[in-house]
N, C-alpha and C positions, 0 to 999 in steps of 0.2 A: 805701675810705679807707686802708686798711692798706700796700696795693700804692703807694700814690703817696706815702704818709708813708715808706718803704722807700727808695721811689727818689730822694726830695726830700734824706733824711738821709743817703744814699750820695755824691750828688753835693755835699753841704755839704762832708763829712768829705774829699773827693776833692779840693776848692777850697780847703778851710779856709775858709769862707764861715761869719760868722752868723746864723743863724734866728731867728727870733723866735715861740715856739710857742703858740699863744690854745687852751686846753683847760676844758671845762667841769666845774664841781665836783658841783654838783649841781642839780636844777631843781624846781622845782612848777607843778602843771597842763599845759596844752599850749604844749610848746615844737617847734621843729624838730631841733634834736638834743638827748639825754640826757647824763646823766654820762658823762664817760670820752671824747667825741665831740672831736675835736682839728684843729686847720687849721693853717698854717704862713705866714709872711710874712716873702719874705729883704728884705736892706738896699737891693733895688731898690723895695719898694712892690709887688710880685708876692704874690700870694695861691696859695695852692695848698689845693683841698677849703675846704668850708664850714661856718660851726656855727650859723647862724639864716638859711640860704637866700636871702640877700643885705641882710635888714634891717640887720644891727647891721656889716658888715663894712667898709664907710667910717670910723664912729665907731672901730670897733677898730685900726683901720690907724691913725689917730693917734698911740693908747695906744701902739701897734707902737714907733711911732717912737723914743718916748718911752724905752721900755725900752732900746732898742738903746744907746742914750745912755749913759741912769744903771746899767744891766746887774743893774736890782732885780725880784725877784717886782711884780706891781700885781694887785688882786685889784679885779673890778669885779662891781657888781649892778645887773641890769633888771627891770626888775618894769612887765609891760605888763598888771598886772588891771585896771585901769583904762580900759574902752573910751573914754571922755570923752578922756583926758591930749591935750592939745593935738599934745604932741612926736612923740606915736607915734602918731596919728591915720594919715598918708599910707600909712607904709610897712611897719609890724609887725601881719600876719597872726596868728599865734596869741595867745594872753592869758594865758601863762604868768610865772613868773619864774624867773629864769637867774641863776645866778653865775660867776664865768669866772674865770681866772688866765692870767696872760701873763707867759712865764720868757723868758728869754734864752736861746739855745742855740749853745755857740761849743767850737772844741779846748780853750780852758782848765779848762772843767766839762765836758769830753768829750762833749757832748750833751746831758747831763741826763739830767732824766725822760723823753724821747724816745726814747732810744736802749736804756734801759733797758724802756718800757712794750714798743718794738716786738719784742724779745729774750723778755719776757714771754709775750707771743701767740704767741708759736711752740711753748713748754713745754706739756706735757700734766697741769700740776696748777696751780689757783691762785695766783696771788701778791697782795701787798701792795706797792705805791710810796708812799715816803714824801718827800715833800720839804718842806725848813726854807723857810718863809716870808722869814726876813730875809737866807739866804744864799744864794738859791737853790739847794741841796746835794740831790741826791736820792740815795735809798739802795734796794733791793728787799728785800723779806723773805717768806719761805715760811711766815709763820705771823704771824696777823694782829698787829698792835702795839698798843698803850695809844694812845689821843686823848691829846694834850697839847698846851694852846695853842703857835701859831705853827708847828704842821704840820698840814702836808694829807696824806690818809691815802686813796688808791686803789686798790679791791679791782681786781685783773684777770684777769678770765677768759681761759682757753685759746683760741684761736680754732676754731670750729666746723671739722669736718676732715671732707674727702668723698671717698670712694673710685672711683675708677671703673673699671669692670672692664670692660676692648675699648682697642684702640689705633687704631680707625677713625679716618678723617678727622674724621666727624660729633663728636671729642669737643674738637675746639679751642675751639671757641665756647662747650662747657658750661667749660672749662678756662677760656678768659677773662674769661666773666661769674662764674663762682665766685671767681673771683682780684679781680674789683672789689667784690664781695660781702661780702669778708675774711676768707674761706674758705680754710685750707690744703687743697690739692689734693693728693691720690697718685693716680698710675696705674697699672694691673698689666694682665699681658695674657699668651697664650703661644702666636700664630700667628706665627709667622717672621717671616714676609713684610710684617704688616700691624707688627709690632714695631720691624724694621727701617727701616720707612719715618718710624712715631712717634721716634724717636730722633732721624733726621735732623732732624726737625720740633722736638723739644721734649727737647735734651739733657739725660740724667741725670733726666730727669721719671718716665721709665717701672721697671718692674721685670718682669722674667720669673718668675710665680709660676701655677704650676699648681693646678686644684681642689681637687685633695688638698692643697695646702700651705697653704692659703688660713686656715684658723686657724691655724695657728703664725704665719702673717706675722700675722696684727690679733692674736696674744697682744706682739709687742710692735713693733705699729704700730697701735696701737685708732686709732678711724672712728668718727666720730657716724650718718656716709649713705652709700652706696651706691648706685650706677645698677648693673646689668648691661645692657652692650652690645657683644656680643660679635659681635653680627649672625650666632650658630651657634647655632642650638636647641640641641644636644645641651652644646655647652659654658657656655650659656646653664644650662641646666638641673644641669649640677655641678655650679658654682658656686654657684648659690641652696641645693642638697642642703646646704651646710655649715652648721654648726650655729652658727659665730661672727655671721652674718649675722641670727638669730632676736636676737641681741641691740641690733639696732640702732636709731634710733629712726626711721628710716624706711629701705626698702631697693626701688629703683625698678626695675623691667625698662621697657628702650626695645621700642616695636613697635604693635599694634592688639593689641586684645582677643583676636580670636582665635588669633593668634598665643601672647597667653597659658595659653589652656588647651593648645597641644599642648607646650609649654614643661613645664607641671605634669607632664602625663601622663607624661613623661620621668623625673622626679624618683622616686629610692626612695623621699624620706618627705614627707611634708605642707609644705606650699610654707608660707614663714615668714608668720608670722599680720600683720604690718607691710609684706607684700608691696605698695605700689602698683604697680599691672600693668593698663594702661599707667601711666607716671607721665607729671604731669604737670599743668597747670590748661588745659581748654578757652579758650585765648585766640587760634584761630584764627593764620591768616597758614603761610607755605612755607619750607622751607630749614634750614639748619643752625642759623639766628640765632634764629630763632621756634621751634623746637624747644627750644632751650639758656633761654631765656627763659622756656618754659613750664615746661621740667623745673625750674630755680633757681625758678621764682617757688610752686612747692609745698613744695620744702626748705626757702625762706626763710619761711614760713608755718608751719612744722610747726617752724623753730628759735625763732621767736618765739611758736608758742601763738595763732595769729590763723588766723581763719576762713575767710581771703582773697577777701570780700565786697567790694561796690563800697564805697569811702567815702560815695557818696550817702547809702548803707543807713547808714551808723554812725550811733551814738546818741554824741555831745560831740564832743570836739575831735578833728579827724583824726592827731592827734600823742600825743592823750593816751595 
């Protein structure tokens, strides 16, 4: 969502085109997206990203319209507890309720709360967005605010940040699916060869940071995750030696199992206790894509606290 909300407000701001931005305030029970989940509609009737996985997004494209017009805050409520309701009987899937706001988003109010939340995600410490109901006016603030009728008050967290240590081929696909994930991405690496070719590929993305340097860069570039793939045992194995990596909340080596233990055996001190080695979730299939798939879909698991179980298995709503 983040990558396409990025690119959608780039080429707004490029055109001077206005958006029209549908974001959720808050929900109860099962919905298909949560607070903060946001989608975009220009003055063509074009949708870009989704916020109830196609139920409500007709309905909303009206309200779209609507605002483009009068250029006001509309704040709407759905409330589908009700399996009976006639109206929602076809086509609404979960049985939650949803609250939504749809701002206008043009050069005259710079973008808004849009341009402001996306600037947020990128920061490495919480923020607060505040935007006035009757002017649509949004503001940021580093420290949370006072509730006071006729504003909406949005906490926003940093976006989850992943490190990957190799400049192989094999990490474009984990680079791509992190980046639709809404994951900031860094890269470091320190083979010539394999560095130079990442560059051509993915300019200004990489960094040349050797093992021993490797805590001073995360004292001020911190990482929530880490892969090493380095495809070099022995560089393999320095890299995991540092100590900044014991703090992370998950840190992945690419390879098979056994390739893991001669990995350790390498290392002067005890491999970090958050070590997954191999990473990854058993989901079968070949190639760079299904590799990048398995490794995100354990990071994405271990960022939200979930078990990574089939939904058959879940006990309520698969959203809840």
């Amino acid at each position: 969502m983040y990558q396409q909300l990025q690119q959608q407000l780039d080429l707004a701001q490029g055109s001077q085109q206005t958006l029209v931005q549908i974001r959720v305030l808050n929900t109860q029970g099962s919905t298909y997206r949560k607070s903060g989940a946001r989608m975009l509609i220009d003055e063509q009737g074009k949708q870009f990203d989704l916020i109830s996985g196609g139920c409500l997004e007709t309905h909303l494209s009206r309200h779209a319209m609507q605002v483009f017009n009068h250029g006001k805050p509309v704040t709407l409520e759905y409330d589908f507890s009700d399996p009976d309701a006639p109206e929602w009987q076809i086509s609404v899937g979960c049985r939650g309720r949803v609250v939504i706001l749809l701002e206008k988003l043009c050069p005259r109010n710079n973008y808004g709360s849009l341009a402001l939340y996306l600037q947020a995600r990128k920061e490495r410490q919480p923020s607060w967005l505040v935007t006035q109901l009757d002017s649509g006016c949004s503001e940021r603030f580093s420290e949370q605010p006072n509730p006071a009728e006729g504003l909406v008050i949005e906490a926003i967290d940093p976006a989850p940040r992943l490190l990957l240590i190799g400049t192989g081929p094999d990490t474009d696909a984990i680079i791509a699916l992190a980046q639709d994930l809404d994951f900031q991405v860094q890269v470091i690496g320190c083979q010539s060869q394999s560095m130079h070719a990442f560059q051509h590929r993915h300019p200004h993305l990489a960094h040349y940071i050797e093992a021993k340097d490797l805590d001073n860069y995360l004292t001020t570039n911190p990482v929530d995750y880490a892969v090493v793939m380095t495809h070099n045992q022995q560089l393999d194995a320095a890299y995991l030696n540092q100590t900044s990596l014991a703090n992370l909340a998950l840190v992945g080596l690419l390879g098979p199992a056994e390739r893991k233990q001669r990995v350790i055996a390498q290392m002067s001190r005890p491999a970090p206790i958050n070590l997954a080695a191999p990473i990854g979730l058993d989901l079968g299939g070949h190639g760079s894509q299904a590799v990048a798939l398995s490794v995100m879909a354990q990071i994405q698991a271990v960022q939200h606290q979930m078990l990574a179980t089939p939904l058959a298995d879940k006990q309520g709503g698969i959203h809840d």
